[in-house]
Phi, psi and omega in degrees: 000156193266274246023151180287145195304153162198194227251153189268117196172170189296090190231155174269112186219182203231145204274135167269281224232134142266142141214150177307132158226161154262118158237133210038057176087340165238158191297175190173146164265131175238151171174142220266132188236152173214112192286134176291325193280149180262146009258035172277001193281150199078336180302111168289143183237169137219173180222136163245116179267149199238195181064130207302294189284316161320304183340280167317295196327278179302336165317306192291332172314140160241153164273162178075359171284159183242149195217157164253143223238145165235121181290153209219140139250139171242177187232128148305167157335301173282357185099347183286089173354142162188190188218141185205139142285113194281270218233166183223171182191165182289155173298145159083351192271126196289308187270158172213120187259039182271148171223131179219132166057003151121042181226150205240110185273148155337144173274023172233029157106290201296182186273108175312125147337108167293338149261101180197162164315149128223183212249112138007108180229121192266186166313290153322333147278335156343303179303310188311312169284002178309329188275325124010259182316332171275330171288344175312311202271336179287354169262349166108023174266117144289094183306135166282169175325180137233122195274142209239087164271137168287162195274323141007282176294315164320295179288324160331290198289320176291247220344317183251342119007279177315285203259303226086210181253166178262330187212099146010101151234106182284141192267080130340273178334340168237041194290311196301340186284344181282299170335306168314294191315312196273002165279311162314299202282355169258358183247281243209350165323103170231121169274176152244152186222141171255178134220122196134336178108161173338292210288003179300125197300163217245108189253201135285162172178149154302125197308311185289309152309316167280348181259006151292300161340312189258340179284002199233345180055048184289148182325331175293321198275159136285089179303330166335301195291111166267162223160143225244132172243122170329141165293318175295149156245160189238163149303174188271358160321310162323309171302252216340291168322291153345310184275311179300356180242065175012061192039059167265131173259357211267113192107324196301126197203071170244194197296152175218164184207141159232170181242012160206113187297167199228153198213128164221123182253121185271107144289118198303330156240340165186172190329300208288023180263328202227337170326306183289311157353304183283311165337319172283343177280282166316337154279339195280322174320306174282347184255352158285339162119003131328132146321150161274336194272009159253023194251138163230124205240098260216153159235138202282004199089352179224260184234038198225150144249116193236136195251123159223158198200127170337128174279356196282312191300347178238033203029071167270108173286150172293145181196174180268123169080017172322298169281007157270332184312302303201282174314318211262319170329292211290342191260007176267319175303308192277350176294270179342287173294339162299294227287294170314308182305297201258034169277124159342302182321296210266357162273356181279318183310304178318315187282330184274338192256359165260012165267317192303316188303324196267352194097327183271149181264126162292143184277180237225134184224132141302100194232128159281144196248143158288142165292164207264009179215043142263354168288323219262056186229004161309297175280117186271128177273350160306000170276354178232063169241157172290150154101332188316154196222146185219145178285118194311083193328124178072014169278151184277139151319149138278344166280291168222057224349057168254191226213144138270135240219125169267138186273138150264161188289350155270319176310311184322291220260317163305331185271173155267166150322273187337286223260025149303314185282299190318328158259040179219008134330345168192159182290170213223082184293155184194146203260140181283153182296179158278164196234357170308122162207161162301155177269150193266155190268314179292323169284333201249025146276323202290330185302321174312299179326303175320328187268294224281332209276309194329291223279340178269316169289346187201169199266098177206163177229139178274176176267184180254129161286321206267332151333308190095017199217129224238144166297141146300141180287348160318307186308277199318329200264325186248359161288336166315278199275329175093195177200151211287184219279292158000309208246348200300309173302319172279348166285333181295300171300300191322311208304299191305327177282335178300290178304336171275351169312278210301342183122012164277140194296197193233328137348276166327306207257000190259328181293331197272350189232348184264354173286345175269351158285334196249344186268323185285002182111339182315150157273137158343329185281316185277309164344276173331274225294336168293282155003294171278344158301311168324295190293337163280336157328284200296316173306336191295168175261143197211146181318140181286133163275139166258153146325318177317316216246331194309148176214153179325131182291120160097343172247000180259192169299169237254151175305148180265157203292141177287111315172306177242104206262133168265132196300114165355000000 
């Protein structure tokens, strides 16, 4: 909001006014403050916030309360100075420590990344956070879950790292989550392909196919051209979102699956910030019990490495919020294998029992083990967002026209940069592994966690496995985003008969849909009213779904029609 200028700083003030808006397609709070302090009292200020968590925030604002404000200049469009209030916080509080829906802001006013690391919390370190967390709840913080991996599971994984395995044990018992992949991936599996560069339009295609295409460097492609492949694949829900945003993909947080997790280490300034990083992500992969001829490794053409590996080994079923799950997999492996690999501890041990065979004693070397989230700035996390785009395998940099290129496991661990470089002068074709694997026993415990860590950071609902029935991403989609004034009553019933599908109470499906219902302008009344048009819906008798008949979100039949359709 524009406001008459003052000077930017921290000031106390008392909330006049709020209200919901969209401005330009997004949602936003706007609201009006009036400063307590002389000689500033009465001057009005204001702020308009965007984002999921301001929001809620600002939502939670009553008049007349007092908060302390922190004021800002900014330049309009046109160059012109003005003053907006960035963040607010309650009076007398130095920080502001909030979690809504299980997402945490920054103590300087912004939003923790929703997809980014955290640092590994076992049984065992729990008493620590405990006190954290109590202090939280005495302001009147409710703290989220916090997802727990045994400590078990945890020593597994540095053990076989370290030593490696004496024997493959493959997890039969998560055989039914392979199953899921493999329905996906033959009914309904769609990737996106750019070509072109950012500005390149965004097309759908078959997954399996076109990275065979560019992996084989066949007569349809431009190896030339540059071009981008999703990491994720979607359902055909994905068009339909698409054809409704004017082929926009932006925003969309339905179900995904991939059939090789993607690892990509950016160097910040060049290959060599991350090379050994990767060396170390990859042998930690064959000694969990990976294949190697199904490991795949890449120089990205500029300073980067991207590492793939079947997602089958950690039984990843397709689900909604699949890629932050997926990013939380892939940083507990690459913390862990940095952290074992490259500690002092474990070559003075290695050194000592090859000394200990000679007889001679090793000298006592002192280490500190680092936290795990001295790792993570290794691993580019813009890779497990929706929607993430990975560079077409045998494509040119645009920046500096080398090729992405794939390695074998003595190039990796044996070249230097030059001579990395020296061979991404031109592509380099190779027919792709199966992307089919078992699930492993030490991976496909981590993946729960891992599911579990998702789902405690961001606002999402899962599918039922053992059912078949499914969120839809339309649903998921319109608890976000909400949906325009045209479509909002009928988007609104699809979402509650979808959630009552699935086992949500008609409670449950009204707290989980009306706050994006109330944004969109709906009345309380009309909420209800959908809502329960949902539940008579649900009630009519209707054909038994079978395994037979069951199907894919976006490959059956059409979701059902609103019956109370809102009026022009």
């Amino acid at each position: 909001m524009k406001n008459a200028h003052m000077q930017p700083g921290t000031y106390r003030a008392r909330v006049k006014s709020r209200r919901t808006i969209r401005d330009r397609g997004r949602h936003a709070v706007d609201v009006s403050f009036a400063c307590t302090e002389k000689p500033l009292a009465g001057r009005p200020v204001s702020g308009r916030f965007f984002g999921h968590v301001l929001i809620e925030r600002a939502r939670a604002l009553h008049q007349g309360q007092l908060v302390d404000v922190d004021v800002v200049t900014r330049r309009s469009t046109r160059g012109k100075p003005y003053t907006t209030v960035k963040d607010f916080r309650l009076a007398g509080k130095s920080t502001v420590v909030t979690f809504v829906n299980g997402v945490c802001t920054e103590p300087t006013g912004g939003i923790a990344h929703e997809f980014g690391p955290a640092a590994l919390v076992t049984e065992l370190s729990l008493a620590e956070l405990e006190a954290d967390r109590r202090e939280l709840r005495e302001q009147g913080i409710e703290p989220p879950p916090l997802p727990i991996l045994h400590s078990s599971v945890l020593a597994q994984i540095k053990g076989l790292i370290v030593t490696g395995p004496k024997a493959v044990r493959k997890n039969d018992d998560a055989s039914h989550f392979s199953v899921q992949a493999d329905k996906f991936a033959a009914d309904c599996s769609r990737s996106m392909l750019r070509v072109g560069g950012k500005k390149g339009r965004r097309t759908l295609v078959a997954t399996d196919e076109v990275f065979a295409q560019y992996a084989r460097v066949e007569p349809t492609v431009q190896p030339e051209m540059p071009a981008h492949l999703s990491v994720f694949e979607y359902t055909h829900d994905l068009r339909v979102y698409q054809q409704a945003h004017g082929g926009s993909v932006a925003g969309y947080r339905g179900v995904a699956w991939c059939r090789r997790c993607v690892v990509d280490f950016d160097g910040p300034n060049s290959l060599a910030d991350v090379l050994q990083p990767a060396r170390y992500f990859v042998t930690a992969l064959v000694r969990l019990g990976i294949p190697e001829e199904q490991i795949l490794v890449f120089f990205s053409g500029n300073r980067g490495v991207h590492v793939m590996f079947p997602s089958g080994v950690g039984g990843m079923a397709p689900r909604t919020n699949f890629e932050f799950a997926t990013g939380q997999f892939c940083q507990v492996i690459a913390d862990q294998a940095t952290i074992m690999l490259c500690s002092p501890a474990t070559a003075l041990d290695e050194r000592c029992a090859a000394d200990a065979s000679r007889g001679s004693q090793a000298p006592a070397v002192a280490w500190d083990p680092r936290d795990d989230a001295t790792w993570h700035e290794a691993i580019d996390w813009n890779m497990y967002k929706p929607n993430a785009m990975l560079r077409a395998p045998n494509t040119r940099h645009e920046e500096t026209g080398l090729y992405k290129i794939v390695l074998n496991f003595e190039e990796l661990h044996v070249l230097d940069v030059d001579a990395i470089r020296q061979l991404a002068a031109a592509p380099r074709p190779f027919d792709p592994p199966a992307w089919q694997s078992t699930p492993l026993y030490v991976l496909s415990d981590l993946w729960p966690y891992a599911v579990a860590f998702a789902d405690s950071r961001t606002f999402a609902m899962t599918q039922s496995i053992d059912s078949g029935d499914w969120v839809y991403g339309d649903t998921f989609d319109f608890m976000h985003n909400g949906a325009p004034v045209l479509t909002r009553a009928k988007r609104l019933f699809r979402a509650a008969v979808n959630l009552l599908q699935v086992g949500c109470s008609r409670g449950a499906a009204y707290q989980l849909l009306s706050p994006a219902a109330l944004m969109c302008g709906l009345s309380p009344t009309e909420i209800s009213h959908q809502i329960d048009g949902a539940v008579s819906y649900m009630r009519r008798p209707r054909q038994v779904r079978t395994s037979e008949t069951a199907s894919w979100p976006g490959t059956g039949e059409s979701n059902p029609s609103n019956t109370n359709e809102e009026e022009a």
